[in-house]
C-alpha distance (Angstrom), angle and dihedral (degrees) to the residues before:
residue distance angle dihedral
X1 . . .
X2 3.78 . .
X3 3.97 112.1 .
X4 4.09 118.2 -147.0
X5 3.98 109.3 -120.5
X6 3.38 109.4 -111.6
X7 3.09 98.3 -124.2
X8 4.12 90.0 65.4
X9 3.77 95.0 87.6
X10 3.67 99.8 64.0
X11 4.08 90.6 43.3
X12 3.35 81.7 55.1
X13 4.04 90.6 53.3
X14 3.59 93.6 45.3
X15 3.67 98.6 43.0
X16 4.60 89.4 49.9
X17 4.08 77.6 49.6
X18 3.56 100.3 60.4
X19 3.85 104.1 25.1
X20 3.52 107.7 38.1
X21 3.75 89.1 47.7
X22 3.90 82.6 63.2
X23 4.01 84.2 68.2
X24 3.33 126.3 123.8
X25 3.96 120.8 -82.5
X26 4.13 111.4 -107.6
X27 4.05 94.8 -158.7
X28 3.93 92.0 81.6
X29 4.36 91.5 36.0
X30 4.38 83.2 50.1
X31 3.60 109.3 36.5
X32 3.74 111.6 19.7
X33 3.40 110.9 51.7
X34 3.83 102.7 65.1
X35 4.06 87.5 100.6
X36 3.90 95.3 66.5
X37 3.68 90.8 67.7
X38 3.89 104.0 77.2
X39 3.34 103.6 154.2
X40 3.62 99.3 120.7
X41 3.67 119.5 67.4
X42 4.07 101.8 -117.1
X43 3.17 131.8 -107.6
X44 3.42 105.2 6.3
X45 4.35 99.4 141.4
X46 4.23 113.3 69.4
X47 3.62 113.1 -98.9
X48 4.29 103.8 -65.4
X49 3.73 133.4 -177.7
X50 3.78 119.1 -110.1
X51 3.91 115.1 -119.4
X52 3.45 118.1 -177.5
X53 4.17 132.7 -165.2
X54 3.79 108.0 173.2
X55 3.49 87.9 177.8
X56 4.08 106.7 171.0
X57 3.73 88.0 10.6
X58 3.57 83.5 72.4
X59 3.71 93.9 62.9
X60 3.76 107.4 47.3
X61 3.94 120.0 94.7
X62 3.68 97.9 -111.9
X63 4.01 118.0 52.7
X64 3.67 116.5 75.6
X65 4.14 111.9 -129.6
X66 4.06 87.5 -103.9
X67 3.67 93.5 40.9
X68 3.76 95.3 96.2
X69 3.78 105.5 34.3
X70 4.24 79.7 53.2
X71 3.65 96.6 58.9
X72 3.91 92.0 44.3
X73 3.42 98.6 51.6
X74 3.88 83.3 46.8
X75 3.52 90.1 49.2
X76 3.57 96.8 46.7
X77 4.08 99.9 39.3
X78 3.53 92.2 53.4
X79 4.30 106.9 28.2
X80 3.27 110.9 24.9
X81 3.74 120.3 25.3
X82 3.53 149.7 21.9
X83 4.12 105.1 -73.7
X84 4.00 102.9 -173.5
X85 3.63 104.6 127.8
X86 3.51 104.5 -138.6
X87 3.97 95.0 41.1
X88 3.97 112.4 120.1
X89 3.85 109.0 -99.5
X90 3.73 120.0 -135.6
X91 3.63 102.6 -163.2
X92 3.84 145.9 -46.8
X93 3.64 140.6 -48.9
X94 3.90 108.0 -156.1
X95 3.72 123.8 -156.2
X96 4.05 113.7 -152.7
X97 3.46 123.2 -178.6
X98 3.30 109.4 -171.7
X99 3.45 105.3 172.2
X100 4.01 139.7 25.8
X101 3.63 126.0 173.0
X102 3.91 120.5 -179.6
X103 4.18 124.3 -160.2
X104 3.64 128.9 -171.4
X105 3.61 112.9 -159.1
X106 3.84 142.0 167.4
X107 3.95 86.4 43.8
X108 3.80 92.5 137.3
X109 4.13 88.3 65.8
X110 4.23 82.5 67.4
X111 4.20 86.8 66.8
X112 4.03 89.2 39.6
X113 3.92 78.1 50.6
X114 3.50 111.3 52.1
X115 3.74 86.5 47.0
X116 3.25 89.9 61.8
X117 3.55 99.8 44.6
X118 3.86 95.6 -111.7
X119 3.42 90.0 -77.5
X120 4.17 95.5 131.5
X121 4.04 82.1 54.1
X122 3.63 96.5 60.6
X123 3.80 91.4 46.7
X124 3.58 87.0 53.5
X125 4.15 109.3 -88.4
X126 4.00 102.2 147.1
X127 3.82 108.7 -122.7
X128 4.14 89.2 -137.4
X129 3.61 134.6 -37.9
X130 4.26 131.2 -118.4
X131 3.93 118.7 -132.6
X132 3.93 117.5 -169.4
X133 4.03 115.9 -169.2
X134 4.12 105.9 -162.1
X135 3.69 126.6 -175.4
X136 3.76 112.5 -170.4
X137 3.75 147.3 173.1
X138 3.77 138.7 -154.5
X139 3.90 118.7 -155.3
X140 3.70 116.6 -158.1
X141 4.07 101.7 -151.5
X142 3.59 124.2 -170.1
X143 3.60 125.5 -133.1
X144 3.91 87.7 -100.1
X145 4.09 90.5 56.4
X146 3.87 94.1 -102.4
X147 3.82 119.3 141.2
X148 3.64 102.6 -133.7
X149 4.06 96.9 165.1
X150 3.59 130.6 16.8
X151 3.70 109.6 179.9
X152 4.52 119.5 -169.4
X153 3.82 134.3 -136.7
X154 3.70 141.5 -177.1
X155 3.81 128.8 -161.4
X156 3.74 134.1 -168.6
X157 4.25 112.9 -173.9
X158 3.53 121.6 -179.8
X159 3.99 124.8 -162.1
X160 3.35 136.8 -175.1
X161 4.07 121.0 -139.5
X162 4.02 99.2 -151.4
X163 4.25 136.0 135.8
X164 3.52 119.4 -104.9
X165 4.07 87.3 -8.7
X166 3.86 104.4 57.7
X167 3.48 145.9 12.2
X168 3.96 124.7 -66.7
X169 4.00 113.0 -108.9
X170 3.93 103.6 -97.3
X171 4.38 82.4 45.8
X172 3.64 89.4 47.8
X173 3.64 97.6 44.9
X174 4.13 90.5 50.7
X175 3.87 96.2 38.2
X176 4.54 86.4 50.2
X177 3.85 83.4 60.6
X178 3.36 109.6 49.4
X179 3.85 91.1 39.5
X180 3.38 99.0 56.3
X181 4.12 85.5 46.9
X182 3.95 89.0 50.9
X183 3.39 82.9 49.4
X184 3.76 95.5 52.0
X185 3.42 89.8 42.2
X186 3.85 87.5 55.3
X187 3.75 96.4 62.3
X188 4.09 91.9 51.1
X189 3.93 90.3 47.5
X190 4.23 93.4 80.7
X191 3.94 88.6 34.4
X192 3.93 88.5 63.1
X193 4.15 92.2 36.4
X194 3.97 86.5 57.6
X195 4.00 85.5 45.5
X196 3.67 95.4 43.7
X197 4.07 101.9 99.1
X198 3.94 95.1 48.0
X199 4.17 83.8 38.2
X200 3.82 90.7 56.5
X201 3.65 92.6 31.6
X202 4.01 85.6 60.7
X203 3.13 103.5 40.7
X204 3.68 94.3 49.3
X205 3.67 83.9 55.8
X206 3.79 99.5 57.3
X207 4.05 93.0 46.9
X208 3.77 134.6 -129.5
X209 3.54 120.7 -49.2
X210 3.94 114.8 -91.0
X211 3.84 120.1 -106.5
X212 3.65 116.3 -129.3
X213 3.46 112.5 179.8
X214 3.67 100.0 -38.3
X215 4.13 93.9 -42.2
X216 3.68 127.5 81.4
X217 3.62 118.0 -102.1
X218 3.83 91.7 -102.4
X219 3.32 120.9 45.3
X220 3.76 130.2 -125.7
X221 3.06 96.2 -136.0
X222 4.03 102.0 122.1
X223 3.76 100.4 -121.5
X224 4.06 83.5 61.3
X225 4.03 112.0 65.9
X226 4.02 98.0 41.6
């Protein structure tokens, strides 16, 4: 049985040090690509306020706590709604994430790898990949707190953990969550364009939120619209 040199471990360390923080940057990959999707005509909802309840997202090792209230007010500035700032709002747009599921696999290449010296890694082997499962909701909330639409998405990301070629493992962890919820996000984006007249039509109905010094009468603060 063939023994590992002791002295394999810290090569190892040094080598993840100096390649993998060669990887690729995850700001652009997170944040910036939200305007390639046009799908959806724009701004076809009123002017709503963003409310966001990452819920398990929250938990995993990847997403950062602003990651997901980020890509929603993204999503909904620039798809979905109305995004001027000082435009009246008439209601709420709730992010749920109800579910988030994280996988590492391909971890067995890392022992193939440091018996090899890392040498696949540098021509471009990934060392493992991240996989993020998210479930997710948007609520459409009236000005009076009613739910008049809630609309459901799922998400499956896949990222690979690699020098030079991929993303380091704390970049791929983050960049596998808020994929898969741009991804879930995705799949409710045509549900609430197909919605969108009656949605408007609603919330027109119900009438802008009230002003209260400066703050809307109900707060976004999550634990507010149920």
């Amino acid at each position: 049985m063939m023994h590992m040199p002791r002295f394999y471990p810290y090569l190892l360390l040094a080598l993840l040090g100096s390649g993998l923080g060669s990887c690729k940057s995850t700001e652009k990959a997170v944040f910036q690509t939200v305007r390639s999707n046009n799908s959806v005509a724009l701004g076809r909802l009123p002017s709503l306020e963003a409310v966001v309840e990452p819920g398990p997202l929250s938990t995993t090792d990847g997403a950062l706590p602003d990651d997901a209230s980020k890509v929603f007010r993204q999503e909904l500035s620039f798809h979905l709604a109305e995004s001027q700032p000082d435009t009246v709002k008439y209601g709420y747009a709730k992010l749920l994430v109800t579910q988030a599921q994280v996988q590492r696999t391909g971890r067995a290449l890392q022992a193939f790898q440091m018996l090899t010296l890392m040498t696949p890694s540098l021509l471009g082997m990934p060392l493992e990949w991240y996989r993020t499962h998210v479930k997710a909701e948007v609520q459409i909330i009236n000005a009076k707190g009613e739910v008049i639409g809630t609309y459901a998405g799922t998400g499956h990301s896949k990222v690979r953990v690699a020098m030079y070629h991929g993303y380091s493992q704390t970049k791929a962890a983050r960049l596998s969550d808020v994929q898969a919820l741009r991804l879930a996000l995705d799949q409710i984006r045509p549900q609430l364009d197909a919605a969108a007249d009656t949605l408007r039509q609603q919330l027109a109905t119900s009438g802008p939120l009230e002003e209260i010094i400066g703050q809307s009468a109900y707060s976004t603060d999550s634990t507010a619209v149920n």
